[in-house]
C-alpha positions, -999 to 999 in steps of 0.1 A, spaced: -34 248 -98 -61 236 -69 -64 202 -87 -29 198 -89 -28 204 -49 -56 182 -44 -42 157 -64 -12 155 -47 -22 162 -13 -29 127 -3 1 109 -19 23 135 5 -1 131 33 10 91 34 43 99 29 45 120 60 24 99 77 45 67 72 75 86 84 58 100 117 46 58 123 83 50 117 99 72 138 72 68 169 54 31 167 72 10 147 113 18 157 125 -20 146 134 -26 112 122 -61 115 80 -49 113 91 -29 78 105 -56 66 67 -77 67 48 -49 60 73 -41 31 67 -84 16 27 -76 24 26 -40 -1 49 -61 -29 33 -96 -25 -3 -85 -21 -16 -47 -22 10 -40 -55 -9 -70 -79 -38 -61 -65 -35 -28 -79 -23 -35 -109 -57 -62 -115 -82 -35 -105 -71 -9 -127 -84 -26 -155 -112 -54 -141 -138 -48 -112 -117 -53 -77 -136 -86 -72 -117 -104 -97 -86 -98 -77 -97 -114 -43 -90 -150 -55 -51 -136 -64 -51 -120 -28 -64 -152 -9 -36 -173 -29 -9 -148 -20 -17 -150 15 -19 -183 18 17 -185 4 
């Protein structure tokens, strides 16, 4: 049962987290909007390479994707 809370901890921890920045710092919609295109375009393949090759191999797809 301790796992299980430690395991999940963190994801709820971001959750919050993202909610308290939202409702304090960033109020506009128009800042969630990039940060939104920056998870999906870049962070989201990113994961997806490194879960199965070293996280090296996905720097060349993240400097392409920015660059877009």
């Amino acid at each position: 049962m301790a796992n299980a809370l430690f395991l999940l901890a963190p994801i709820f921890l971001l959750l919050t987290l993202g909610k308290v920045i939202k409702k304090t710092i960033v109020t506009d919609e128009e800042p969630w909007f990039s940060i939104n295109k920056i998870t999906y375009s870049v962070l989201f393949p990113t994961l997806h390479l490194t879960k199965h090759q070293p996280w090296i191999l996905a720097l060349p797809l993240m400097i392409m994707l920015i660059q877009s």
